[in-house]
N, C-alpha and C positions, 0 to 999 in steps of 0.2 A: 498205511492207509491215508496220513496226509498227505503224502504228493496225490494217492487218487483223487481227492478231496480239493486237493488246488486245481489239479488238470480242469476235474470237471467244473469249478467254479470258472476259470480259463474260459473253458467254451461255452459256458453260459455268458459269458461277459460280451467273448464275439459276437455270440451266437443277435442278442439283443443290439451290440454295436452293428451288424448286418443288418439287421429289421428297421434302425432307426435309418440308418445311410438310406434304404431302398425306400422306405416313409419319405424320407426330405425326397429324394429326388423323383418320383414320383408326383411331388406338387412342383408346379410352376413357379420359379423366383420370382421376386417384386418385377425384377426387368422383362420377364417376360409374359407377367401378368398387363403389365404397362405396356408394352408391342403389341400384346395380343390387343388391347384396349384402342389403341392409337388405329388398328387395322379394321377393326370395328369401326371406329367412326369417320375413316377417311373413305371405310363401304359406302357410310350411309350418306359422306356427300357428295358421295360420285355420281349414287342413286339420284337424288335429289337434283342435280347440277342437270343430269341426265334427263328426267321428265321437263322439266324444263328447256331444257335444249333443242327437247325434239318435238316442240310442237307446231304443228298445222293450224293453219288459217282457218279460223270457224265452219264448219261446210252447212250447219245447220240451218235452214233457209234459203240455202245458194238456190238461186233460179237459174232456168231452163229453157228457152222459145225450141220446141223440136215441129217438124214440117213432116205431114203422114200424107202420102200422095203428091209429092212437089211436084213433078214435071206432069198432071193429069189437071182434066177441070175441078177433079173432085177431092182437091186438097184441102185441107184444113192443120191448123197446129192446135198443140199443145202446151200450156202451160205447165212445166213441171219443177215443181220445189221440192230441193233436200230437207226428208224430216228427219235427220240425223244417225247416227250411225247403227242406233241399236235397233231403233226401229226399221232402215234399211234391210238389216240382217236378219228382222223377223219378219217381214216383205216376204226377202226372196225364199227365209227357211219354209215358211207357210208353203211357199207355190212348188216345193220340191216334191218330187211324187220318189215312189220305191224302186221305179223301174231305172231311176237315175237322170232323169229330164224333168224339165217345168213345166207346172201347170199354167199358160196361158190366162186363163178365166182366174184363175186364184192368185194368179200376179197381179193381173188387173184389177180385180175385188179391192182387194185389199189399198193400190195405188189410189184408186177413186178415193177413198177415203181421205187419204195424207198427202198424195206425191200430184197428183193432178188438179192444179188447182185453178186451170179457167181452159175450155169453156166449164161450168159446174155440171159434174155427169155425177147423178145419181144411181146410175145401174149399167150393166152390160148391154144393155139395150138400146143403148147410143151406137153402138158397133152395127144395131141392125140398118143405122142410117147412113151411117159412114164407112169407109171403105179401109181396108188394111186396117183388121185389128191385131195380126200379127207384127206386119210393121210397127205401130206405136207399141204393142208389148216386149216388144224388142229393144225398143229406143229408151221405154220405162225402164227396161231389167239392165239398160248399158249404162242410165243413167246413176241408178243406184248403184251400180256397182265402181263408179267412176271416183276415183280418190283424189283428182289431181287439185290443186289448189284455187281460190276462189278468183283468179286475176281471170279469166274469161269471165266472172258472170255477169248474169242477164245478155251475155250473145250470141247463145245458141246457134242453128245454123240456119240463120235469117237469110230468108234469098227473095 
């Protein structure tokens, strides 16, 4: 009965030198708690380096001269300033209808308020006196949507 008695002490001894082995290595060593660590923080100044790196020229305020009727007697221009990007994006979400095209009048609505900013048009009703409101809604919606950098402005397409 003692050698039973030793066997099974035996495999109890493995049995726990198993659990402990699969315990340790199962955690991460110091060196690799410290890789892991170092790869952590070279993320976060990659990140960082990164926003930095990538930014644009202010657009918030960039001006505009656009021309609605140039080649007619019954031209006039527009004054139009960028009101920044978020509000751009709520411009143009506003004027998007369901059927998958823009609302005209609710582009425009909304540009009176922010993006058009001389001659000063209070309503749609300026359009009863002036001609191509499609045109300048057009030139509105390419305006906002124009991402390119601030070295053209104020020179719109002065003719």
């Amino acid at each position: 009965m003692s050698e039973e008695i030793k066997n099974q002490e035996n495999q109890e001894e493995t049995t726990e030198a198993t659990e402990t082995n699969q315990e340790t290595s199962a955690q991460p060593t110091q060196e690799e708690m410290a890789a892991n660590t170092k790869k952590i923080m070279d993320d976060r100044q990659m990140i960082l380096k990164l926003a930095e790196s990538s930014k644009i020229a202010d657009t918030f305020g960039k001006k505009k001269i656009v021309f609605i009727d140039k080649d007619r007697a019954t031209k006039y221009a527009l004054e139009l300033t960028y009101p920044g990007s978020v509000r751009a994006s709520d411009i143009i979400q506003k004027s998007y209808m369901t059927n998958g095209q823009y609302s005209f009048s609710t582009l425009m609505q909304e540009a009176i308020k922010d993006v058009i900013t001389l001659p000063h048009i209070t309503d749609l009703d300026f359009w009863n006196h002036h001609t191509n409101f499609g045109e300048a809604a057009v030139k509105v919606f390419d305006f906002l949507n124009d991402t390119s950098s601030a070295s053209d402005e104020g020179t719109g397409d002065q003719e």
